[in-house]
VMD Tcl script that draws the C-alpha trace (Angstrom):
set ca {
  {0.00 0.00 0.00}
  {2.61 2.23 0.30}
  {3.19 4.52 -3.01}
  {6.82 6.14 -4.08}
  {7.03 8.94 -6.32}
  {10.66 9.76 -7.75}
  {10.98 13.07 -9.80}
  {13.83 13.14 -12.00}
  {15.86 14.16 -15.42}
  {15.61 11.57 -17.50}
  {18.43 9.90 -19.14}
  {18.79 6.49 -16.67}
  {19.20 3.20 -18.33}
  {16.88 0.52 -17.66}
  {19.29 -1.47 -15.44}
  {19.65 1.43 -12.99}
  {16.14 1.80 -12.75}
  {15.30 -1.58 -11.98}
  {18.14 -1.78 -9.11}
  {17.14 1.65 -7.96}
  {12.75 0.18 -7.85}
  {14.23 -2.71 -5.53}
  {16.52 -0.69 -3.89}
  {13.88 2.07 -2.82}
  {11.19 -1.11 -2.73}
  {13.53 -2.93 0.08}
  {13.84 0.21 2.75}
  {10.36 0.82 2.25}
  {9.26 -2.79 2.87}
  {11.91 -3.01 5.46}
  {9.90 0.35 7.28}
  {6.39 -0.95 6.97}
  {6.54 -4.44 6.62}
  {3.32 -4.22 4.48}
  {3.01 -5.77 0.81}
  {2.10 -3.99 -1.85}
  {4.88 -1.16 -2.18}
  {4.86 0.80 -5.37}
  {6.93 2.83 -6.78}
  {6.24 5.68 -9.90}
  {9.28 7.41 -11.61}
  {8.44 10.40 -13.81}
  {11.26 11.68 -15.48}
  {11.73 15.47 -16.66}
  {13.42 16.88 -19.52}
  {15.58 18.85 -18.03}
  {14.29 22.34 -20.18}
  {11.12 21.24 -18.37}
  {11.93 22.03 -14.74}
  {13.13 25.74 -13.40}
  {14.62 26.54 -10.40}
  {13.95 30.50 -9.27}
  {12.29 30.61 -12.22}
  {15.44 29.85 -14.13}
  {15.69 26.96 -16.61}
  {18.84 24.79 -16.68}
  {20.15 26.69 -13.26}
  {21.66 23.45 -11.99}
  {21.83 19.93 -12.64}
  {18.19 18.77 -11.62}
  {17.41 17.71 -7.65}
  {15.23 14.94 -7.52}
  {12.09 15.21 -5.49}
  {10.35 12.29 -3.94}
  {6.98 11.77 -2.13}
  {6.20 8.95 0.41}
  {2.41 8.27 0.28}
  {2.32 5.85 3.10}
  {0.53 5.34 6.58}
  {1.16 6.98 9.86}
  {4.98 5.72 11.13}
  {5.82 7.23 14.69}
  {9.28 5.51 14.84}
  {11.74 8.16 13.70}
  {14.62 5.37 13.56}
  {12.57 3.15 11.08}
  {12.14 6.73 9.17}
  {16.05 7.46 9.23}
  {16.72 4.22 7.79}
  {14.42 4.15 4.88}
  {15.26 7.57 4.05}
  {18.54 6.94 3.81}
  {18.84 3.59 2.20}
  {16.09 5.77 -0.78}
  {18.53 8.88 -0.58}
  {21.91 5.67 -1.45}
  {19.41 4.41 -4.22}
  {18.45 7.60 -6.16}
  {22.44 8.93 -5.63}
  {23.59 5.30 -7.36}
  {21.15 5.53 -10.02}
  {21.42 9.09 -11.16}
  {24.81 10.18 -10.48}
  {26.42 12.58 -12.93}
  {22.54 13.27 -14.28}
  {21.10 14.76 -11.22}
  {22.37 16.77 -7.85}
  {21.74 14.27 -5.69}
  {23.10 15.77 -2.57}
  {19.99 17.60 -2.50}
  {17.64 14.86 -3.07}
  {14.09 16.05 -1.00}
  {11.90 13.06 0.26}
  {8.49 14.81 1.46}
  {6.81 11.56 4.15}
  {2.85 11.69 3.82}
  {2.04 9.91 6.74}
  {-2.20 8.98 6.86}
  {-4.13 7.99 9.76}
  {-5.74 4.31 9.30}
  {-9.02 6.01 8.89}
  {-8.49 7.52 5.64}
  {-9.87 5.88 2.83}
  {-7.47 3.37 0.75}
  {-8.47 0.75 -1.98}
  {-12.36 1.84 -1.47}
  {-12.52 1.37 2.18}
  {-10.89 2.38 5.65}
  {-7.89 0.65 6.51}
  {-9.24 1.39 9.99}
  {-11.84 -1.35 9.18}
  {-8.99 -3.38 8.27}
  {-8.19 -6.66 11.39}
  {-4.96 -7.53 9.69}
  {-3.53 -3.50 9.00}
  {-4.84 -2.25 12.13}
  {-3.05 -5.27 14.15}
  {0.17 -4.61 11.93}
  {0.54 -1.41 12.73}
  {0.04 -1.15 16.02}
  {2.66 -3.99 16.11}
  {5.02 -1.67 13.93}
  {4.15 1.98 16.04}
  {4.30 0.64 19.92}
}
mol new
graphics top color blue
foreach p $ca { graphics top sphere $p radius 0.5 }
foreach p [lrange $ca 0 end-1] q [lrange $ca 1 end] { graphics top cylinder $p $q radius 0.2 }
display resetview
């Protein structure tokens, strides 16, 4: 259930992106411990993205969203950002800055809606993550 979005130039071969997809797949399955991790790249031209309103000011920073539930341990967090941050660095070196890499955590209560229904009303995810938050 958890989704991964990766904005970035373009110009990665598919090898890289398939290590990078398990790479970024493992620390967030490692994190949540719940199946169903995806994971969408959308890669930018890089006369398509300004910084300051300036086109081409730097080599491109990726930008990455977690869409995920609620996860109150900051160590788990740490981890999983940092094993994403190693990932996206391997995979787009010399393309992007990727000392600057951004990953923006969405965290959602259980009683948001997910897959049509609460994941409140969910035995199995509620029991999980209490398991996984204390």
């Amino acid at each position: 259930m958890p989704q991964f979005f990766i904005e970035a130039p373009t110009g990665i071969g598919d090898e890289a992106k398939r290590r990078m997809m398990r790479e970024v797949t493992a620390a967030i399955d490692h994190a949540y411990h719940i199946p169903d991790v995806r994971i969408w790249l959308r890669e930018w031209p890089v006369n398509n993205v300004a910084q300051d309103g300036r086109l081409n000011a730097e080599p491109m920073r990726p930008l990455c969203f977690l869409e995920a539930p609620e996860l109150s341990n900051l160590d788990a967090k740490r981890k999983m950002a940092e094993r994403i941050d190693a990932a996206i660095a391997e995979a787009y070196a010399g393309l992007a800055n990727t000392d600057q890499t951004l990953i923006l955590m969405n965290h959602y209560p259980l009683q948001n809606a997910w897959a049509g229904r609460l994941q409140a009303d969910n035995p199995e995810l509620v029991e999980g993550m209490k398991q996984l938050n204390g």
